[in-house]
C-alpha positions in Angstrom: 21.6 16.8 -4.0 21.9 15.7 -7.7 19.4 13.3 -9.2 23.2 11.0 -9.6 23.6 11.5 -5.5 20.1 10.9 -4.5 19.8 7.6 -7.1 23.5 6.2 -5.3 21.7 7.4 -1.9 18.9 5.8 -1.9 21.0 2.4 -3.7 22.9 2.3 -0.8 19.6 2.7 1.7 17.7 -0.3 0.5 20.8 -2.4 0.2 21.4 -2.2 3.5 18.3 -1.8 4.7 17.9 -5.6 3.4 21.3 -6.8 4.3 20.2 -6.1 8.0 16.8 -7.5 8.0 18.2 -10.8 8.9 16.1 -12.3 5.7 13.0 -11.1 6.9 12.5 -8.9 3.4 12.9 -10.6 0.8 12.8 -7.3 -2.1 13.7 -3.4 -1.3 12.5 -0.6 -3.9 13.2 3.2 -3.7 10.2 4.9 -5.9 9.9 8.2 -7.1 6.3 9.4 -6.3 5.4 9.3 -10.0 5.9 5.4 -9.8 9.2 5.9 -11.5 11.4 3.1 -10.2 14.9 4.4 -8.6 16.6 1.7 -7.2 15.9 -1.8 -6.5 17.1 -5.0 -4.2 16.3 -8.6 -5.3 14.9 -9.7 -8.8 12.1 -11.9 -7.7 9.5 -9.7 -8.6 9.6 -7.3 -11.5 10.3 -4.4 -10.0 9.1 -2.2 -12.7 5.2 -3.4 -12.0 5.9 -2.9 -7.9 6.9 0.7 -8.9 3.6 1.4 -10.9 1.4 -0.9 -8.1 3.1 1.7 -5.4 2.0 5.3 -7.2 -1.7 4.0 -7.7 -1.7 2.3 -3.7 -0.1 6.0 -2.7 -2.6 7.7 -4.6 -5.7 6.0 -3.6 -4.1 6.1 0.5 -4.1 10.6 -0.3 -7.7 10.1 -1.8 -8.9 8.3 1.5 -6.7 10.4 3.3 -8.5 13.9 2.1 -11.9 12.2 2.3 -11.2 11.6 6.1 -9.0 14.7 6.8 -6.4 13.1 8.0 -3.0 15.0 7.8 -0.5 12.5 6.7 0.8 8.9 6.9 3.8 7.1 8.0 3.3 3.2 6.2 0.7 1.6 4.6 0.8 -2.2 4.9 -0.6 -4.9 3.1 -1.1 -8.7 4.2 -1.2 -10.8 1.4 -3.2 -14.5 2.0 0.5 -16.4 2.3 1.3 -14.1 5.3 3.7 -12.1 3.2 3.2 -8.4 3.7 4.2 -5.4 1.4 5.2 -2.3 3.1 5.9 1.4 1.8 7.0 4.0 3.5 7.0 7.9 2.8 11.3 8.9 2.6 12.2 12.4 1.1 9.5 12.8 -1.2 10.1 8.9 -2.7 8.2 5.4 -1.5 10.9 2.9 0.3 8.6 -0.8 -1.1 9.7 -3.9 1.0 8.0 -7.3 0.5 9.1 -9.5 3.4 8.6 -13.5 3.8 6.0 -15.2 5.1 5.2 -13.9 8.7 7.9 -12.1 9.3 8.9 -10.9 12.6 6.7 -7.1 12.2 8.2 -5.6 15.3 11.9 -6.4 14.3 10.9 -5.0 10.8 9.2 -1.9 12.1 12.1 -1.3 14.3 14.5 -1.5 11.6 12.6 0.4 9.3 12.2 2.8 12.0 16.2 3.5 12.0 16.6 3.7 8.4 14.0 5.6 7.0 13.8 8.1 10.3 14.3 12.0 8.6 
């Protein structure tokens, strides 16, 4: 797949991804695993910074994750004090970044996260 293809790809994935989250995530970012920002839904946040706060999160998670042996992960998630959370999920060598609202409904999120991000 072309860097074109896999840009328009992953455009499409987070738009829908937050069309379907009923308004439970509020911001949807595709990023490179560099911190290079691909794609991006919502402007309430610059996404630019979320991009560069998502490669230093990821590479701190794989510094933890060799201290501990651990294999692999699937999501790291953040709470934030206002309830909101910040979620980023390994997809095809990129970061999928969603902030959601304020205590969103995690199980509806998971499960929809869980369809679109499934390889």
């Amino acid at each position: 797949m072309s860097a074109n293809e896999e840009k328009r790809s992953l455009n499409s994935l987070i738009k829908e991804i937050k069309m379907n989250s009923r308004g439970w995530i509020e911001t949807a970012i595709a990023v490179s695993e560099d911190g290079t920002l691909i794609a991006y839904e919502n402007e309430l946040i610059n996404p630019e910074y979320i991009a560069t706060a998502t490669a230093a999160i990821c590479g701190v998670v794989s510094y933890v994750m060799d201290l501990v042996n651990a294999k692999n992960y699937k999501r790291v998630n953040i709470e934030f004090e206002d309830g909101r959370r910040l979620l980023i999920t390994r997809y095809k060598g990129n970061y999928i970044v969603c902030l959601t609202k304020s205590k969103p409904n995690m199980g509806f999120v998971e499960i929809l996260l869980e369809a679109h991000l499934s390889e």
